[in-house]
C-alpha positions as CSV (number, residue, x, y, z in Angstrom):
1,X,99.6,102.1,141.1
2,X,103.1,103.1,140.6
3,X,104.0,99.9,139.6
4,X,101.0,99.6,136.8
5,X,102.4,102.9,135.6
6,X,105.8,101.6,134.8
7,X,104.5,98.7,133.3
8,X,102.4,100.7,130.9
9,X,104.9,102.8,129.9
10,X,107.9,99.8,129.4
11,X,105.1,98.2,127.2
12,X,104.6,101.6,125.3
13,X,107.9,102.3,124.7
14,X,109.1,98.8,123.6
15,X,106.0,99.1,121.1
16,X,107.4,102.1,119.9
17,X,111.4,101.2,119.5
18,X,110.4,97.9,118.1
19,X,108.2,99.9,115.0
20,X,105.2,98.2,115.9
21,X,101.9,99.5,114.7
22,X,98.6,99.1,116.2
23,X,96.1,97.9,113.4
24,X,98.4,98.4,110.8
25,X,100.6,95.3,110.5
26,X,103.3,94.4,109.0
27,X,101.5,93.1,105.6
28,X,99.9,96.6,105.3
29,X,103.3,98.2,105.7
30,X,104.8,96.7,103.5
31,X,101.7,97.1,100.6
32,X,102.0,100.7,101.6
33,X,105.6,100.9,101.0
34,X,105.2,99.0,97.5
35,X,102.9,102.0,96.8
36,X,105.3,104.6,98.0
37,X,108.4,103.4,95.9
38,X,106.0,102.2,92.8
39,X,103.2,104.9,92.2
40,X,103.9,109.3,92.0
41,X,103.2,110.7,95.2
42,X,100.3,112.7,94.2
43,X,98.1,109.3,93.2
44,X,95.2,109.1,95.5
45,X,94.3,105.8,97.1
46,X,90.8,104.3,97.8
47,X,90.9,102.1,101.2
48,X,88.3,101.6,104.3
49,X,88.2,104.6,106.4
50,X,90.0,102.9,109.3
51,X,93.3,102.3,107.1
52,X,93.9,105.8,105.5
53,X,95.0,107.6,107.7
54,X,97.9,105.0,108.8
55,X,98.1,104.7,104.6
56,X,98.6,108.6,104.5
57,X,101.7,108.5,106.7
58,X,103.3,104.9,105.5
59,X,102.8,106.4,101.5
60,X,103.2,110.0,102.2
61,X,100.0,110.0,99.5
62,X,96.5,111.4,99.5
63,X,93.6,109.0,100.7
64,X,89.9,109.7,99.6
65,X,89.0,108.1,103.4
66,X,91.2,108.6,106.2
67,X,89.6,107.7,109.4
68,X,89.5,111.3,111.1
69,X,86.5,112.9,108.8
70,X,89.1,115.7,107.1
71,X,86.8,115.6,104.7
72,X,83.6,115.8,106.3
73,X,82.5,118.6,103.7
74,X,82.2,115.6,100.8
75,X,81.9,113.0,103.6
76,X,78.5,111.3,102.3
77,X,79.9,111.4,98.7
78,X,83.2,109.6,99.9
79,X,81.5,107.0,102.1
80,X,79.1,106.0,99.0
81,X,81.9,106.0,96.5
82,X,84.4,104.4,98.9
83,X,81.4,101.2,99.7
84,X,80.2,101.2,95.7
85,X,84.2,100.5,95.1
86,X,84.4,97.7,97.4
87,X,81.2,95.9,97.0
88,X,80.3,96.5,92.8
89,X,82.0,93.8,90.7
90,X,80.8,96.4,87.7
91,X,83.4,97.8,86.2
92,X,81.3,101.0,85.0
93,X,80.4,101.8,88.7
94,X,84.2,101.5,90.0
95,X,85.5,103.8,86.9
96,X,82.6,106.4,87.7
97,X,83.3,106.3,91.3
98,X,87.5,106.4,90.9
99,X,86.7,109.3,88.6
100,X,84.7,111.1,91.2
101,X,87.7,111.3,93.7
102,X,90.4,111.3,90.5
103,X,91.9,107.9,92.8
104,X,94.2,105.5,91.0
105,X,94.5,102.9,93.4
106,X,93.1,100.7,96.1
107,X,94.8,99.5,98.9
108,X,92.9,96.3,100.3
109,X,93.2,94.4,103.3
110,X,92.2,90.7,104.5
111,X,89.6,92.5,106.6
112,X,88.2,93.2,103.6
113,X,87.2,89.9,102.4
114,X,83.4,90.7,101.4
115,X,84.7,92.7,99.2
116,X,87.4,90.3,97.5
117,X,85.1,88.0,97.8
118,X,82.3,89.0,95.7
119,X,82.7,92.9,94.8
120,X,86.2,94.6,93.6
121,X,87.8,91.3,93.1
122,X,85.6,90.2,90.7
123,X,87.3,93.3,88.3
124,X,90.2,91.4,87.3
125,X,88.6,91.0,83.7
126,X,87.6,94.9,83.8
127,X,89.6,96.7,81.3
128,X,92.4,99.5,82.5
129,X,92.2,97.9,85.8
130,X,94.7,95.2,87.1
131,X,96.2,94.4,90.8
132,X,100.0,94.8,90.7
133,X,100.9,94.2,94.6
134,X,99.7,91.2,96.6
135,X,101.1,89.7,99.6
136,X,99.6,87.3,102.3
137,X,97.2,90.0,103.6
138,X,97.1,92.6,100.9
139,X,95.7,93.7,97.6
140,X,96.6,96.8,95.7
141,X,94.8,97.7,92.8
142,X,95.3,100.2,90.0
143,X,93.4,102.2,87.4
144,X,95.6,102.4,84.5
């Protein structure tokens, strides 16, 4: 048992000297840090619940979703507007919803392919909307 114990905590401290982040890889971290240098720091950002709350502390930025309910007085409102973001390829229903939550960006990941796929990605010909940020595993787009 002693041994096991060890072993666990070698392997948690070498995650945590080496930086690494569980769910959060590198991709993300570095869309987040595009956001943090690029956008003001009061900018909200749309994402899927399970990414904001690792977005909150890589952008130092409010998120609409963060994965831990803080908001669980608007919770219902932020679920629908966070899903009729992702999966709408209307460009009235993503301004509506953006304005609900005053949010200027959203911070995509591959996981969310459904809605690259055939919601939010389809906005790229929606006026005052335009994805400055990609890499391998990450889309960020903006309201301007």
């Amino acid at each position: 048992f002693g041994v096991m114990l060890l072993v666990l905590g070698a392997i948690v401290a070498y995650l945590l000297v080496s930086g690494a982040s569980a769910g959060f890889s590198p991709a993300s971290i570095k869309g987040a840090q595009w956001l943090r240098a690029n956008a003001n720091e009061n900018e909200s950002i749309f994402s899927f619940w399970d990414l904001g709350h690792a977005l909150a502390y890589y952008t130092q930025m409010p998120q609409i979703m963060d994965g831990y309910f803080e908001f669980g007085n608007k919770l219902k409102e932020r679920e629908q507007a966070m899903f009729a973001i992702h999966y709408s390829s209307d460009c009235k229903t993503f301004h509506e919803n953006m304005n609900l939550f005053s949010a200027k960006y959203v911070f995509l990941s591959q996981s969310d392919s459904l809605s690259l796929q055939y919601g939010i990605f389809q906005l790229k010909q929606c006026p005052r909307v335009r994805f400055p940020y990609a890499n391998d595993e990450v889309r960020i787009l903006e309201r301007i």
